[in-house]
GUDO-599166 format. One record per atom (N, C-alpha, C): residue in three letters; x, y, z. Coordinates in steps of 0.1 Angstrom, whole numbers, padded with zeros to 4 digits, always signed. Each point is the difference from the previous one (the first is absolute). Layout:
! GUDO-599166
ALAXYZ
...
! end
This chain:
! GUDO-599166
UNK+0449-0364+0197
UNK-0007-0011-0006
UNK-0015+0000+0005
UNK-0012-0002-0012
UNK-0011-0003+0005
UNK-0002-0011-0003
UNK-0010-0004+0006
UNK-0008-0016-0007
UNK-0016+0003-0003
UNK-0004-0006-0015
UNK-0014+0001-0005
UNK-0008-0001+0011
UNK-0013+0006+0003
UNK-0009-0006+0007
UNK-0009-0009-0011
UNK-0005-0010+0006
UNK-0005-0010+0000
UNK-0015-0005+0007
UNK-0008-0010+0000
UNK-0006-0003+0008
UNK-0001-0012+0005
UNK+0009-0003+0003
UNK+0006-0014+0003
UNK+0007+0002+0014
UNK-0002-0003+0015
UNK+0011+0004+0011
UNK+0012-0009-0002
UNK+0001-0011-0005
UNK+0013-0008+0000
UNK+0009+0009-0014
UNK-0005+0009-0006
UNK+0011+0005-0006
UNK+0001+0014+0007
UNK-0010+0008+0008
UNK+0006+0010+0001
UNK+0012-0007+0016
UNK-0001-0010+0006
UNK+0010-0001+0006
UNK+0009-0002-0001
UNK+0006-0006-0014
UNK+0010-0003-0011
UNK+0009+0011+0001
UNK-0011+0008-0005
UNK+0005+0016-0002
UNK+0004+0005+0011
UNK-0006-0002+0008
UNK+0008+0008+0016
UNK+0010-0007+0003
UNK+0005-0015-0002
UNK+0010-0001+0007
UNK+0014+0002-0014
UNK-0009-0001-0009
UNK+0014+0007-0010
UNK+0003+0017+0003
UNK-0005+0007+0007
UNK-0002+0015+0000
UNK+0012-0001+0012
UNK+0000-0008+0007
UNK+0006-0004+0015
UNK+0013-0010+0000
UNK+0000-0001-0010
UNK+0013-0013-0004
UNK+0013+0011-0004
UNK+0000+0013+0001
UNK+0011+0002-0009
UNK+0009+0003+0013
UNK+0014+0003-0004
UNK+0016-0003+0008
UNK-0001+0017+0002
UNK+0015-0004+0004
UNK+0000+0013+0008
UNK+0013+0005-0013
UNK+0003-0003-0010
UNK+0005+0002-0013
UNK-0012+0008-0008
UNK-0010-0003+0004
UNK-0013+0004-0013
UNK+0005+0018+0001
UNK-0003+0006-0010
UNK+0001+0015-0002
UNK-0015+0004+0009
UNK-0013-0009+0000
UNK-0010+0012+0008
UNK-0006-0008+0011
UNK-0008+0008+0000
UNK-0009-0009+0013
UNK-0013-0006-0007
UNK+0001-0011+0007
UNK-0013-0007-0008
UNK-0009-0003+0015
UNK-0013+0008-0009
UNK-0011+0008+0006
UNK-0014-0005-0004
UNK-0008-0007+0006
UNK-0012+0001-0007
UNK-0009+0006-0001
UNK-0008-0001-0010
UNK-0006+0007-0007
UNK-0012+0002+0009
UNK-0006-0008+0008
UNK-0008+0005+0012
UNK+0006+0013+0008
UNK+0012-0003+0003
UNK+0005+0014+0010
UNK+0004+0014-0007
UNK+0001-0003-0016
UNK+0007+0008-0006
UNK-0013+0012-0005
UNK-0011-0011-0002
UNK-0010+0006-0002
UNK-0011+0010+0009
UNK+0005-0004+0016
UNK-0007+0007+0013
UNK+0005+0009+0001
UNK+0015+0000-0004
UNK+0006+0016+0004
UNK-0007+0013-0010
UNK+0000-0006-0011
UNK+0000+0007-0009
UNK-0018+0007+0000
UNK-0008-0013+0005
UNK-0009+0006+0001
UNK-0002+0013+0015
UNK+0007-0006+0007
UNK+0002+0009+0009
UNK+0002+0015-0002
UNK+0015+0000-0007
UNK+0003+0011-0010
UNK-0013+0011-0004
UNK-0005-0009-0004
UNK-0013+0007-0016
UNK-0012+0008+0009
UNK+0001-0007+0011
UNK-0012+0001+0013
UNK+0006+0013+0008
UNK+0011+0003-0001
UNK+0003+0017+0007
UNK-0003+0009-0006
UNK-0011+0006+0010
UNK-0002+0014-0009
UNK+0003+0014+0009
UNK+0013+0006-0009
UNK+0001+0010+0006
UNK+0000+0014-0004
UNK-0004+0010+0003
UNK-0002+0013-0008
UNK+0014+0007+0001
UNK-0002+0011+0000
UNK+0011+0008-0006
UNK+0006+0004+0018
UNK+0014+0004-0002
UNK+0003+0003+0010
UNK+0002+0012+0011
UNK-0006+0005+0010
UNK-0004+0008+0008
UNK+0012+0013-0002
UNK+0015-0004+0001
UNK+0015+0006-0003
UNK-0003+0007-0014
UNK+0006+0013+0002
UNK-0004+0002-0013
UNK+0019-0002-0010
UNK+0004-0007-0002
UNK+0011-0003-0009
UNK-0010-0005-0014
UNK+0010+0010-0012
UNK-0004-0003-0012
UNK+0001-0013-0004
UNK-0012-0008-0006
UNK-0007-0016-0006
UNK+0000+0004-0013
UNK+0008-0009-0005
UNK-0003-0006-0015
UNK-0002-0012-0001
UNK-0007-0007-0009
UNK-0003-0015-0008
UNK+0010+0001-0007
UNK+0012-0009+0002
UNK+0008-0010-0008
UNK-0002-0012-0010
UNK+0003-0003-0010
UNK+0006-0014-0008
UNK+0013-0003+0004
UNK-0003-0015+0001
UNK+0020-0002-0004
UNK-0002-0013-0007
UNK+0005-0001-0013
UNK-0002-0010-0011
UNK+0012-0009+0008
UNK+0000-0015-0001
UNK+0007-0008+0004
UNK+0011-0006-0011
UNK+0013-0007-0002
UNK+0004-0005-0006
UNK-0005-0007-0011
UNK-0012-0010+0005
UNK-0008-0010-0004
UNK-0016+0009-0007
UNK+0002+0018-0001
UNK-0013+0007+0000
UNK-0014-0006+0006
UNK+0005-0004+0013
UNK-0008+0006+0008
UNK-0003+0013+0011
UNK-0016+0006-0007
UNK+0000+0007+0010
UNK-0002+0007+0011
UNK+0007+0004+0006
UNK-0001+0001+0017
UNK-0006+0012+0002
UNK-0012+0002+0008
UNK-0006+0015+0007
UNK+0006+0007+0010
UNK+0004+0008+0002
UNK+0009+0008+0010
UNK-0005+0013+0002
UNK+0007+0005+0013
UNK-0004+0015+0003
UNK+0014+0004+0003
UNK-0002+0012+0004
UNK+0017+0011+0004
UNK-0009+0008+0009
UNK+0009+0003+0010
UNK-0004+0011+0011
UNK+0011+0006+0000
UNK-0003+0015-0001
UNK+0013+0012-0005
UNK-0005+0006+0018
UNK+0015+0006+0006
UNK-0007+0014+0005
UNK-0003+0015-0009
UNK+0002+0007+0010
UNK-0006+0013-0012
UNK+0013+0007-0008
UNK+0000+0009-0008
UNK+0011-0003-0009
UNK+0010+0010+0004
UNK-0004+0009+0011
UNK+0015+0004+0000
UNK+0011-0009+0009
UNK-0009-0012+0004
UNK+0009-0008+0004
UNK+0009-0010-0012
UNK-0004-0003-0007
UNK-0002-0005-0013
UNK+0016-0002-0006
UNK+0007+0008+0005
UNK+0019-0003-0004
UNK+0007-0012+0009
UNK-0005-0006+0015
UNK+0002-0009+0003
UNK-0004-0009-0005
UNK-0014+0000-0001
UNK-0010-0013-0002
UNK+0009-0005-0015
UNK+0001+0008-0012
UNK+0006-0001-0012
UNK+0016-0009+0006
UNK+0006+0003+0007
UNK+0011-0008+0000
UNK-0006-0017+0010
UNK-0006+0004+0008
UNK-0005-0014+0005
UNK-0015-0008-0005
UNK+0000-0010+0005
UNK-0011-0011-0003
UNK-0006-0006+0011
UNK-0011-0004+0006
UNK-0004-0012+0010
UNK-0011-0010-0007
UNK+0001-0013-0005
UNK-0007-0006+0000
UNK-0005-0009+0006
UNK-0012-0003+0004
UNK-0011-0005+0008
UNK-0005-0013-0004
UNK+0002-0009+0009
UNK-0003-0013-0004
UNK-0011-0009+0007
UNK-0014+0001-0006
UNK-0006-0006+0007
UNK-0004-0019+0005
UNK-0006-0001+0010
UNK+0000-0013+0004
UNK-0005-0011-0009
UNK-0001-0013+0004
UNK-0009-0008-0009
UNK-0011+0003-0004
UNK-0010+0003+0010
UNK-0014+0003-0007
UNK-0001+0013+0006
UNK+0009+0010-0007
UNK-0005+0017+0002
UNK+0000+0003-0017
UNK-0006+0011+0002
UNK+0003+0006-0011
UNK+0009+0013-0001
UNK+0005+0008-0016
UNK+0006+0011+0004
UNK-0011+0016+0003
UNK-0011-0004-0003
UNK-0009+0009+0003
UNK-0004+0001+0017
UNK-0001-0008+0004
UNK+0000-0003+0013
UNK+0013+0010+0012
UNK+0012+0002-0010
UNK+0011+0003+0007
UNK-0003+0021-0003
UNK-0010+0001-0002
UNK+0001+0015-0004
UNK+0004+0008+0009
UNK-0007+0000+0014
UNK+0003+0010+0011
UNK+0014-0009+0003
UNK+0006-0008+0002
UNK+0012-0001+0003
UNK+0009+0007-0008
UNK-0002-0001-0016
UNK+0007+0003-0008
UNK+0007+0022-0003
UNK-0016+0000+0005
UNK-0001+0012+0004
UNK+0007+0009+0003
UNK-0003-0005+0017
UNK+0006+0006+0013
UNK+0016-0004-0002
UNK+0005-0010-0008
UNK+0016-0005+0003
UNK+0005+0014-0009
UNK-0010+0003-0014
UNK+0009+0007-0010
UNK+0000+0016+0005
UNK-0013+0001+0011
UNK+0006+0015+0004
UNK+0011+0003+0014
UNK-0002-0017+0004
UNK+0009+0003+0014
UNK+0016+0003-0005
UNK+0001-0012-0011
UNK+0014-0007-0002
UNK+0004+0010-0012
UNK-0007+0013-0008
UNK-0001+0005-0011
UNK+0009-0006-0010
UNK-0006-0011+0001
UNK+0004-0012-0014
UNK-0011-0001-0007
UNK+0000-0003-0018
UNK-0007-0005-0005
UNK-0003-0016+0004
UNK-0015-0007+0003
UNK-0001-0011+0002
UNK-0010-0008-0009
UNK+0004-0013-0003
UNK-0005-0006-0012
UNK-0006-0012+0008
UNK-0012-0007-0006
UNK-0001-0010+0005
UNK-0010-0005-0015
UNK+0003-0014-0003
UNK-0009-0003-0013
UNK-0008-0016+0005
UNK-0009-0002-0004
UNK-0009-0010+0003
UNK+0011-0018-0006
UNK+0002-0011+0003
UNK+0003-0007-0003
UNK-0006-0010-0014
UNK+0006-0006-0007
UNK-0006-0005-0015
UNK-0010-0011+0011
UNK-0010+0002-0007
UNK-0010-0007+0004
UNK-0016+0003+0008
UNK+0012+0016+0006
UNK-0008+0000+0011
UNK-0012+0014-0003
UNK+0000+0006-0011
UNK-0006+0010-0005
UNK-0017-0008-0004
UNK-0009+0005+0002
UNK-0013-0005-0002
UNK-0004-0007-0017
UNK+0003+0011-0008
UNK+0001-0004-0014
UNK+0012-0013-0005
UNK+0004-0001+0007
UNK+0016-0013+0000
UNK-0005-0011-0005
UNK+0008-0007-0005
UNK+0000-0014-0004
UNK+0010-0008+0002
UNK+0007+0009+0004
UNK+0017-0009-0003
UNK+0003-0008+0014
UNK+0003-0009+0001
UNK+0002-0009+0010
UNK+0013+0005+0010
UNK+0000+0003+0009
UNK+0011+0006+0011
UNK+0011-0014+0002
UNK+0012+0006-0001
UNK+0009-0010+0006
UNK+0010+0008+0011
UNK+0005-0006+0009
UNK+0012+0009+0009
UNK+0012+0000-0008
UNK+0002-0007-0014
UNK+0016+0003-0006
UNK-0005+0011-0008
UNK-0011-0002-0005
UNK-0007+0013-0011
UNK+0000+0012+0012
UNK-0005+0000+0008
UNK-0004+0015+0008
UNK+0012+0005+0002
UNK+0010-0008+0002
UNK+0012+0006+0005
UNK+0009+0005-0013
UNK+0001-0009-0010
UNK+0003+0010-0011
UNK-0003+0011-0006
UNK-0014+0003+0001
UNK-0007+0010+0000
UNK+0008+0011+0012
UNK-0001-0001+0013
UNK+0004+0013+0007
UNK+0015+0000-0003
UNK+0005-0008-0002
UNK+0016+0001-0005
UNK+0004+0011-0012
UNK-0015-0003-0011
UNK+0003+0007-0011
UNK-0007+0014+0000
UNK-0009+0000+0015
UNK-0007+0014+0001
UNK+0012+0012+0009
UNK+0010-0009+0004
UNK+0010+0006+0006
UNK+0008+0007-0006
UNK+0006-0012-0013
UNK+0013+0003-0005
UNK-0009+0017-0009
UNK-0017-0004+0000
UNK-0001+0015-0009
UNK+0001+0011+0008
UNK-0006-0001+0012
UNK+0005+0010+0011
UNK+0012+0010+0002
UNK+0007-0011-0002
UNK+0015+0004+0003
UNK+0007+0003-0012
UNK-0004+0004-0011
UNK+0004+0005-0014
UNK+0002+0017+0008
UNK+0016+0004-0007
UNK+0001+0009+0002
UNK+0007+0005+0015
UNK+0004-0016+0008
UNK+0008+0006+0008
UNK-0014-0001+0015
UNK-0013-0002+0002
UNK-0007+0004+0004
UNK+0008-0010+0011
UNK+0000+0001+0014
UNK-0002-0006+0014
UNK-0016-0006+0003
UNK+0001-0012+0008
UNK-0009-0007-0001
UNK-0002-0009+0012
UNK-0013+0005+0011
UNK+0000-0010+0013
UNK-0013-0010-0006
UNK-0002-0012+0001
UNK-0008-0010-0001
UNK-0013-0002+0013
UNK-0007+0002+0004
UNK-0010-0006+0012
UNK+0000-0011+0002
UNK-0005-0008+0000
UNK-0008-0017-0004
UNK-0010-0001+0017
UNK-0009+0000-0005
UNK-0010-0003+0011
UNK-0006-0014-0003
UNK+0007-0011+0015
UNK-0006-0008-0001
UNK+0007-0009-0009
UNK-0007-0007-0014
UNK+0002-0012-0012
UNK+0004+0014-0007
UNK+0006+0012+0000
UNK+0003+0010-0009
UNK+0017+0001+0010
UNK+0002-0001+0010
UNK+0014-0001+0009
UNK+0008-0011-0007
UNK-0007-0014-0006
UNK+0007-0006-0007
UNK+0009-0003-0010
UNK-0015+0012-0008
UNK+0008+0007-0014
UNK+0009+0009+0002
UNK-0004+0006+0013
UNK+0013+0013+0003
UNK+0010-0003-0002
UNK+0005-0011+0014
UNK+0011-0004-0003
UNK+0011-0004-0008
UNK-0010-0010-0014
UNK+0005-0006-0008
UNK+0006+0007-0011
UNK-0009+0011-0004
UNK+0003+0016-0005
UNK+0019+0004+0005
UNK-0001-0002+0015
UNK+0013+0009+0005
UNK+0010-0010-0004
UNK-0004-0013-0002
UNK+0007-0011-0001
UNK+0009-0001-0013
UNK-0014+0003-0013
UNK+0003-0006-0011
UNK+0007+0016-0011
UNK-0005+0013+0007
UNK+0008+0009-0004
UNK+0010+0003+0000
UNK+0006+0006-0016
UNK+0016+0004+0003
UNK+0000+0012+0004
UNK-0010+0010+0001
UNK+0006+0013+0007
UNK+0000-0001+0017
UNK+0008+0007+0002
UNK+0007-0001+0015
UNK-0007+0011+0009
UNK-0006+0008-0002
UNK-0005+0008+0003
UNK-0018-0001+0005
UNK-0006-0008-0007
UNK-0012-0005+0003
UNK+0001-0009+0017
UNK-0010+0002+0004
UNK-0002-0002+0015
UNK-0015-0006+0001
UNK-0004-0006+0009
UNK-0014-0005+0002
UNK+0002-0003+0016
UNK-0015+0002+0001
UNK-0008+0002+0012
UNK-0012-0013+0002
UNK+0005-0012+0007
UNK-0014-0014+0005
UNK-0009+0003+0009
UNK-0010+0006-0003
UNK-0009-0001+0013
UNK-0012-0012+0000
UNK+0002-0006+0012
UNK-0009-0013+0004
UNK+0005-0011-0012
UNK+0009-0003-0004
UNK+0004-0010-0012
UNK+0004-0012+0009
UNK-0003-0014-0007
UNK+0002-0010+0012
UNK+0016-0002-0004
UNK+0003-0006+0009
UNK+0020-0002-0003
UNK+0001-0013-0007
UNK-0009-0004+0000
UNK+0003-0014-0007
UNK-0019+0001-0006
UNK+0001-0005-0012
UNK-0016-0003-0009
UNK-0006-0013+0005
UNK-0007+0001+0007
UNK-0008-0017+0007
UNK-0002-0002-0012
UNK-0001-0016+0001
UNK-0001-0011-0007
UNK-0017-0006+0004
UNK-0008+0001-0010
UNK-0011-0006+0009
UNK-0007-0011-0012
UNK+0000-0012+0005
UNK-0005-0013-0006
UNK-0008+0001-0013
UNK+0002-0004-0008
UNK-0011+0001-0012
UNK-0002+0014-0008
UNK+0006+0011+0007
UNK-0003+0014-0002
UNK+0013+0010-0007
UNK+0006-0002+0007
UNK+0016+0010+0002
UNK+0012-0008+0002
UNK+0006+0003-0009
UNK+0017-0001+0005
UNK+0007+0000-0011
UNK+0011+0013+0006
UNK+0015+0010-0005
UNK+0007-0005-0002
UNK+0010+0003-0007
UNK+0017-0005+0003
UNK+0004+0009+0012
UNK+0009-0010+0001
UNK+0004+0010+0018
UNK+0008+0016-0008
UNK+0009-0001-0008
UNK+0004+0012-0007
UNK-0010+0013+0003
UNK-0014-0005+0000
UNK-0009+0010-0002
UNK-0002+0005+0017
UNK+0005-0008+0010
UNK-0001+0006+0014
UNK+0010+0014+0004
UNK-0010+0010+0006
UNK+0010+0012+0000
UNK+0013+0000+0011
UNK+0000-0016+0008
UNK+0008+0001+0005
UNK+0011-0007-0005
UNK-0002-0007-0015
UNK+0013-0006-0002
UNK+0006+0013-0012
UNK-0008+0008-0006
UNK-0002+0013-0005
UNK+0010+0008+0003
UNK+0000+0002+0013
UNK+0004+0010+0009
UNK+0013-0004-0002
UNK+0010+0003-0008
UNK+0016-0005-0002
UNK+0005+0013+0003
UNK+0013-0004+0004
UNK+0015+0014+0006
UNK-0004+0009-0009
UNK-0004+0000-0013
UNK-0001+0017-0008
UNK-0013+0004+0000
UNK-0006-0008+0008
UNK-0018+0006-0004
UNK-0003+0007+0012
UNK+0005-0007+0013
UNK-0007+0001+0018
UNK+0006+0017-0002
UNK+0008+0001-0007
UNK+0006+0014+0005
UNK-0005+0012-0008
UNK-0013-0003-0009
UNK-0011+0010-0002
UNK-0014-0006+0001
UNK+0001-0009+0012
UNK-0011-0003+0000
UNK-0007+0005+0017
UNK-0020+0002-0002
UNK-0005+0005+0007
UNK-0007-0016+0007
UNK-0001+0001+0010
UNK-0013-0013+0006
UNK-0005+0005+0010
UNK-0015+0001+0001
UNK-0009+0004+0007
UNK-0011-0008+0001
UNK-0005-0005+0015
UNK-0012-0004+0009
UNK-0003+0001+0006
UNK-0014-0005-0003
UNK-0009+0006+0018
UNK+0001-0011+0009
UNK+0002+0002+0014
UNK+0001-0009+0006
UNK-0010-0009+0004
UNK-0014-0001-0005
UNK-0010-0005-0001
UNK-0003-0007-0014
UNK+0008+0003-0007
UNK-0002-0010-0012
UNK+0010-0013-0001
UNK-0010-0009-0006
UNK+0003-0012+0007
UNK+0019-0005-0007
UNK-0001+0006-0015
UNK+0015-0001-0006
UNK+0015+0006+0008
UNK-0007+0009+0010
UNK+0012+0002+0006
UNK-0001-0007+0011
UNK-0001-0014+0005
UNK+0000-0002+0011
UNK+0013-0020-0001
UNK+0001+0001-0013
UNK+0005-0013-0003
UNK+0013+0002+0003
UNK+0010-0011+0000
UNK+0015+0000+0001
UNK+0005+0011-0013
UNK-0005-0006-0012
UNK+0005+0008-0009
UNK+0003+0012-0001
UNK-0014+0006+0002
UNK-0003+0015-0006
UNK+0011+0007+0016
UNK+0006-0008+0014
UNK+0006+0003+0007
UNK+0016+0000-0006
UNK-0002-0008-0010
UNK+0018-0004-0003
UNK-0002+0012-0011
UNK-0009-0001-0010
UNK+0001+0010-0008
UNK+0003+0013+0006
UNK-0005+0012+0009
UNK-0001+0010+0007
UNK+0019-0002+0003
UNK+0005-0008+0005
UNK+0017+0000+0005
UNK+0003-0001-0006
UNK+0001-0007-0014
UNK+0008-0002-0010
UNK-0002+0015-0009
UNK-0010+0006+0001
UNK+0002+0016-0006
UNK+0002+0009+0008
UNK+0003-0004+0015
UNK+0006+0011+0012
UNK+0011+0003-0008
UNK+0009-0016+0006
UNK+0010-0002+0000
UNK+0011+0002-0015
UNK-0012+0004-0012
UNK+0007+0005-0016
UNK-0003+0015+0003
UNK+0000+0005+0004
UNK-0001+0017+0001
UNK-0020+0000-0003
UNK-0010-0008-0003
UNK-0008+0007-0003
UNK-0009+0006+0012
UNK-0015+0001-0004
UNK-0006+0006+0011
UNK-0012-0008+0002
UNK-0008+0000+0014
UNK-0009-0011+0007
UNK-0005+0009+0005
UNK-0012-0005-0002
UNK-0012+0009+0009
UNK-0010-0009+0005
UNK+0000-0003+0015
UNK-0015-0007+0004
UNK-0009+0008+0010
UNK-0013+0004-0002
UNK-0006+0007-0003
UNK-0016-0003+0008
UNK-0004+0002+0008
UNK-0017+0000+0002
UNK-0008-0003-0006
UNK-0014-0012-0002
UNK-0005-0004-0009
UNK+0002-0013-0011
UNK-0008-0003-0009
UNK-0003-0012-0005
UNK+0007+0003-0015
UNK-0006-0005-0009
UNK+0004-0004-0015
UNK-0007+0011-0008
UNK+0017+0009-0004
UNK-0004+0010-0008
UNK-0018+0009-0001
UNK+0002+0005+0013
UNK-0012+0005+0004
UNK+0001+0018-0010
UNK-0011+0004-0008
UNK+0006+0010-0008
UNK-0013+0006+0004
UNK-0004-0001+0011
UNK-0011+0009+0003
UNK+0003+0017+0003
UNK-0004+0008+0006
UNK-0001+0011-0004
UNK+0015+0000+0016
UNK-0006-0006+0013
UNK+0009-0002+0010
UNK+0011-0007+0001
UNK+0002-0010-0013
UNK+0011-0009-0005
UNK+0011+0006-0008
UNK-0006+0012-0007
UNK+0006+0002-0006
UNK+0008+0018+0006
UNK-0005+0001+0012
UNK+0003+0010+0004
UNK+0015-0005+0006
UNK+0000-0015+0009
UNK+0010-0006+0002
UNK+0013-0006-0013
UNK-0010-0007-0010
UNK+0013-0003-0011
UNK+0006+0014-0008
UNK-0011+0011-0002
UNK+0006+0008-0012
UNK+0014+0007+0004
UNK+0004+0007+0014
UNK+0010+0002+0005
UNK+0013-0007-0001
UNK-0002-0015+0001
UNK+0010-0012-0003
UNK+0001+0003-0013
UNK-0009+0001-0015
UNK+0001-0005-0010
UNK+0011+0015+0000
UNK-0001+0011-0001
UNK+0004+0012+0003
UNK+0015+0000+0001
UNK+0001-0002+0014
UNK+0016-0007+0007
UNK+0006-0005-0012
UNK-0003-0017-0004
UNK+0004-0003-0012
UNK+0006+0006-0010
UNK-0008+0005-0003
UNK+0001+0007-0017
UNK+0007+0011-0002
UNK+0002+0007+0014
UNK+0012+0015+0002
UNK+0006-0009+0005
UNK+0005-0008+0002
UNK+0014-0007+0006
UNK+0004+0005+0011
UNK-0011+0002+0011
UNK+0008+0004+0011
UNK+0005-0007+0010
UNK+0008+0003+0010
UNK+0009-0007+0010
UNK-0016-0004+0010
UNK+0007-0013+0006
UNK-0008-0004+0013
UNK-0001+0006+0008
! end
């Protein structure tokens, strides 16, 4: 939901506390358009060049249900690796205010470590030419339906979600019928704060209520122990409750999804682990 801007403050407060009034029945999150708009600009404001790894880059489309369309890239390794990558998939989910351009050298280095094909596409809204207003039930039907194309043909398929993209991860492992698809949360909060006037989920959308008997048992959760989301009760009950379903936990050196060049020397190995399915 948005609400008109105006130039009146007794209505745009109207509007925020209707943005903040909805149950925990509502299908999205109702988000205002103040915060919805920072990310995004945030987004627009990363500028990143091409990536240092040499894995083959292409510019992607992916037309949406609703024909919108989405900017994307693919990172191939080189092609005589190319018979794996063809049976598997990794897609890359970035945070609230990242972009998918932003994720290059991660995207990179994952598709030559992990010799997976890796996708990652910019969110509706979030592309500079955009117009279309971002929702979290829209974004998530979007990767839902960028999946089910993925997986045409039998394809295998691990999810990322970094951050407000761990949420969609999940929801992904949640709301798919193929059994085989797996996802990986790095720095994702276990529960979506609620913050006055601004934000608030249905609890459904928390990865810890998410996290059910058939999900914990392909699911990845990863933190740094310096970032502030892993430090709550939750994101602690979360971490057991996916011991304790067969999945896998990683806590980790460092703050919030750090994808610097030294960050990533620490997560790409994890992301790695993951995606070959190996033993602890």
């Amino acid at each position: 939901m948005a609400c008109k801007r105006g130039g009146h403050a007794p209505l745009i407060a109207v509007c925020l506390m209707m943005l903040c009034g909805s149950t925990e029945a509502a299908d999205d999150c109702s988000v205002a358009d103040v915060l919805v708009n920072s990310w995004v600009r945030m987004a627009r404001n990363h500028s990143s060049g091409l990536p240092t790894t040499k894995a083959t880059r292409r510019e992607l489309e992916f037309k949406t249900n609703d024909q919108v369309a989405l900017k994307g890239y693919s990172y191939s390794p080189p092609s005589q690796e190319s018979e794996t990558a063809a049976k598997h998939f990794i897609l890359l989910l970035q945070g609230s205010a990242s972009s998918a351009a932003q994720l290059a050298e991660t995207a990179s280095g994952l598709a030559l470590a992990a010799k997976r094909e890796v996708f990652v596409y910019e969110y509706r809204g979030y592309a500079s030419e955009s117009t279309v207003h971002p929702t979290a039930a829209a974004i998530q039907r979007d990767i839902d339906a960028i999946i089910d194309s993925l997986s045409e043909r039998g394809r295998r398929g691990v999810v990322i979600g970094l951050s407000m993209g761990g949420i969609f991860a999940i929801q992904s492992l949640k709301r798919s019928k193929r059994a085989d698809l797996r996802a990986l949360v790095d720095s994702a909060p276990a529960q979506v704060p609620t913050i006055p006037f601004l934000l608030r989920c249905p609890r459904w959308m928390n990865p810890l209520d998410a996290a059910t008997a058939d999900v914990v048992q392909r699911l990845g959760v990863l933190y740094g122990a310096d970032d502030g989301w892993s430090k709550g009760p939750a994101a602690k009950e979360l971490m057991e409750k996916v011991k304790a379903g067969g999945g896998r936990v990683w806590m980790i050196e460092g703050g919030h999804v750090d994808l610097s060049l030294s960050g990533l020397a620490v997560r790409l190995p994890i992301y790695v682990d993951f995606v070959q399915e190996r033993s602890p």
